[in-house]
C-alpha positions in Angstrom: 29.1 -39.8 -2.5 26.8 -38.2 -4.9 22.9 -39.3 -5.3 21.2 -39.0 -8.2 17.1 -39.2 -8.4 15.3 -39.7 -11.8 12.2 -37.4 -11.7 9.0 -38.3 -12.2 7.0 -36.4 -14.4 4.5 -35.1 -11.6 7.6 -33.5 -10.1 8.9 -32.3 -13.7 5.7 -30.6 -14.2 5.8 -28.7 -10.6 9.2 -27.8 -11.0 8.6 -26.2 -14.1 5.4 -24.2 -12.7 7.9 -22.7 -10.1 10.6 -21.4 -12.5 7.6 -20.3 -14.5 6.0 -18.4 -11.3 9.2 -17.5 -10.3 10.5 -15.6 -14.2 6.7 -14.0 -13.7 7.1 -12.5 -10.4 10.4 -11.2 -11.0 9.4 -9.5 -14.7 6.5 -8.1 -12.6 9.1 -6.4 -10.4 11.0 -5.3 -13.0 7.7 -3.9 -14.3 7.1 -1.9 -11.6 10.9 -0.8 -10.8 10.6 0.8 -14.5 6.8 1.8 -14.3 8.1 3.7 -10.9 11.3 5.7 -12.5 10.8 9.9 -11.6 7.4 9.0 -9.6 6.7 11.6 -7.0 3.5 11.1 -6.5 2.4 8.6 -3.5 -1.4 8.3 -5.5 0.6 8.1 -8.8 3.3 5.6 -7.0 0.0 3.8 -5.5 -1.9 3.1 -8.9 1.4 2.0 -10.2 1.9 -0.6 -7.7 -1.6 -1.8 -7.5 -2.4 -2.4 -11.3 1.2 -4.7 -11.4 0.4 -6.2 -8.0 -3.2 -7.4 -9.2 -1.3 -10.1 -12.1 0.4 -11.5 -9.2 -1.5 -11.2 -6.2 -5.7 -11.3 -6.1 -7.1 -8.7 -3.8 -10.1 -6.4 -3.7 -8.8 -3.5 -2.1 -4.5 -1.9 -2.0 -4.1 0.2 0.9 -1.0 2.7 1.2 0.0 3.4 5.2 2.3 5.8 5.5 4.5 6.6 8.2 4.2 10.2 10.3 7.0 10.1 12.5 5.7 13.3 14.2 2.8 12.2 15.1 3.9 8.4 15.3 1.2 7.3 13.3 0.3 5.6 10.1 -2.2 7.2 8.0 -3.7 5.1 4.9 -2.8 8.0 2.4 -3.6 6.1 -0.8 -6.2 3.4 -1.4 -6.8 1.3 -4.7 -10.0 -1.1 -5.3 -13.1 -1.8 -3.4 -14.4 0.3 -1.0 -11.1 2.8 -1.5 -13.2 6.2 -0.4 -14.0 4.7 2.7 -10.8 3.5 4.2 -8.7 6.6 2.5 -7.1 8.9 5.3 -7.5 6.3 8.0 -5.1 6.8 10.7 -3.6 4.2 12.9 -0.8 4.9 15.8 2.1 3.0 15.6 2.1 -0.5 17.0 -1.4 -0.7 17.4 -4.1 -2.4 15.3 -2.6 -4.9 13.0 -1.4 -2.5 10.4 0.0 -0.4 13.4 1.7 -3.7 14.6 3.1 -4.8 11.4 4.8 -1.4 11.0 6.5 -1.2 14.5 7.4 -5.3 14.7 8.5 -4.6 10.5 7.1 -8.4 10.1 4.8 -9.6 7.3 1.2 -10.9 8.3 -0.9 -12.8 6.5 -5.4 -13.9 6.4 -5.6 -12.2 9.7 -9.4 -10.7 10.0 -9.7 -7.4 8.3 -11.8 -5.7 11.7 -8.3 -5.5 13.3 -7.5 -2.6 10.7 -11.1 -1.1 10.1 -13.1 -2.3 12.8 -17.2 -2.9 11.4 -16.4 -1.2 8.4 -14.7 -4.3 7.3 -18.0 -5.9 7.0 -19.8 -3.1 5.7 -21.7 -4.0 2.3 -19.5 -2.0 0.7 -16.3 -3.8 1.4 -17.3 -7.5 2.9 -13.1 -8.3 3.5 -12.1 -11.6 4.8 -8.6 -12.2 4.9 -5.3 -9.4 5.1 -1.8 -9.5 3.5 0.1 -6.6 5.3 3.6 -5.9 5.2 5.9 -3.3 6.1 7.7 -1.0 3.9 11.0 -0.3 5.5 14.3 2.2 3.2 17.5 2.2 4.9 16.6 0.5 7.9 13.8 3.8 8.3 10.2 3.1 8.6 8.1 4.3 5.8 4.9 2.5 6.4 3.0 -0.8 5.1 1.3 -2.3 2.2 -1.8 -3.8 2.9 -4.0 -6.0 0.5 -7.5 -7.2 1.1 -9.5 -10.1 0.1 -13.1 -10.9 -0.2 -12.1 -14.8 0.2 -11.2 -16.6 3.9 -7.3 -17.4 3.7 -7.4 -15.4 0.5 -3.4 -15.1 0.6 -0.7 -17.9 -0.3 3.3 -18.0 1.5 3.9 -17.4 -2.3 2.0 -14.2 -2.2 4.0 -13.3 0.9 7.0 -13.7 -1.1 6.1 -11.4 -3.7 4.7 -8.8 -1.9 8.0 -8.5 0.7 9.8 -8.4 -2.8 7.6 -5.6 -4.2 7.7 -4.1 -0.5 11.5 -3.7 -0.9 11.1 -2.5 -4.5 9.1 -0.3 -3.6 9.8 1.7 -0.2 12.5 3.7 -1.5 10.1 5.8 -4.1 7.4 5.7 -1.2 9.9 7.7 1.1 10.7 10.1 -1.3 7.1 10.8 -2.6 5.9 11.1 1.1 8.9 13.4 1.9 8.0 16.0 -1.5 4.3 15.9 -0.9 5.1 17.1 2.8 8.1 19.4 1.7 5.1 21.3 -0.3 2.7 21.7 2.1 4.8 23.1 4.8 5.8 26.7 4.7 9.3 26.6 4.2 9.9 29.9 7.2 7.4 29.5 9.9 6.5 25.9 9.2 2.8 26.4 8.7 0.6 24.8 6.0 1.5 26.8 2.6 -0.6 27.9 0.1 -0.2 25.0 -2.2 -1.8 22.4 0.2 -5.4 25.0 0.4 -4.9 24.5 -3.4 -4.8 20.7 -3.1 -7.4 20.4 -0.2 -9.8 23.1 -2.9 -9.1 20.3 -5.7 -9.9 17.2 -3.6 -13.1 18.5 -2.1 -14.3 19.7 -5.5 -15.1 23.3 -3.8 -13.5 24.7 -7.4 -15.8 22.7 -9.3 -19.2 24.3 -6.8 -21.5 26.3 -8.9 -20.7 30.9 -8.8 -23.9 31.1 -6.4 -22.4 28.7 -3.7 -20.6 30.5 -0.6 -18.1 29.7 1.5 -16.0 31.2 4.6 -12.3 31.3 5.0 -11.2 31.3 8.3 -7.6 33.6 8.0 
C-alpha cells in the first residue's frame, strides 16, 4: 500500500535548500578535483584546498598533517589562515593528541577544544581557536594524514560540514600521497640516502638566508 503526503510549503522550502546545498558542495568538489590536476606540491595542493574549502566550510585556520611512517608521526606540513607560521611544522606521533588520534582511529572529529592539538598556543592572541573539524585523509586503505580546520566560534562546525569535508578528504588524499611522496623523493639522496642538495636549496629559500645582505656570514657545517 503506497502513502502519499502533500507537503507543506515549510518542508518544500527545506527540501529545496538541501538539493541546493547539496549541487553546491558537490560543484565545489568538482572544483577542486580539477583545480588539483598535475599538483605536486603539498603548499600548492594546500592553498588549493583551502581557498575551495572556505565557500563551504567557515574556518580561521586549514592545517595539513602529513603522515611519516618512519618516524610514525604527523607533522603539520602546510598551514592556511590565521596564525599559519605558528602551527607550521608541528609534529604529533601517531595516535596521540587529537590530530594524532584521528589519524590512527581514521574517524572524523568534530568542536573538540583546539589545546588538544596545540596545547596554550591555541589561546594565544594570535590564534584565539574554539572549536576543531579534523579528519583523516586515508588512499588505498594507506594513511596519508589529516585535515584539520579551526574556528574562532564554540561549536563552530555543522554534521553538514562533516559531510563535506570527509568528501573533500577522499578527493583529496590521493594527490596528498603523491605530493608528499615527490617532495621526499627530492630530498633524499637517491645512493646513500642522505639529505640531497636540493633540500639545502629549499631550506636556503624558506629561511630567507639568500635574500641576507653580502656582509652577513654564515657557517656550513660539511
Amino acid at each position: 500500500i503506497a502513502h502519499s503526503r502533500r507537503a507543506t510549503p515549510e518542508h518544500a522550502s527545506a527540501t529545496g535548500d538541501e538539493i541546493t546545498a547539496s549541487a553546491d558542495e558537490m560543484l565545489a568538489i568538482y572544483d577542486i578535483a580539477r583545480a588539483l590536476a598535475g599538483q605536486v606540491s603539498v603548499a600548492d595542493a594546500g592553498d588549493v584546498v583551502a581557498k575551495h574549502l572556505r565557500r563551504l566550510i567557515p574556518s580561521s585556520l586549514c592545517v595539513f598533517y602529513l603522515y611519516d611512517s618512519v618516524n610514525d608521526e604527523l607533522e603539520a606540513q602546510h598551514a592556511v589562515g590565521e596564525g599559519a607560521a605558528l602551527v607550521r611544522g608541528m609534529k604529533v606521533s601517531l595516535g596521540q593528541r587529537l590530530s594524532g588520534w584521528v589519524a590512527a582511529n581514521r574517524q572524523t572529529i568534530s568542536n573538540s577544544d583546539p589545546t588538544l592539538d596545540s596545547g596554550d598556543l591555541a589561546r594565544s592572541p594570535s590564534l584565539t581557536l574554539r572549536s576543531t573539524l579534523s579528519t583523516p585523509l586515508v588512499a588505498d586503505d594507506t594513511l596519508v594524514g589529516v585535515l584539520a580546520l579551526y574556528s574562532s566560534e564554540e561549536n563552530g562546525f555543522s554534521e553538514g560540514h562533516c559531510r563535506v569535508i570527509e568528501m573533500v578528504a577522499r578527493e583529496i588524499a590521493r594527490t596528498f600521497k603523491r605530493a608528499f611522496e615527490f617532495e621526499n623523493s627530492i630530498k633524499r639522496d637517491a645512493v646513500t640516502g642522505l639529505p640531497s642538495l636540493k633540500q639545502l636549496e629549499q631550506f636556503i629559500d624558506s629561511t630567507g638566508i639568500g635574500q641576507a645582505p653580502h656582509d652577513a656570514q654564515f657557517t656550513l657545517l660539511f
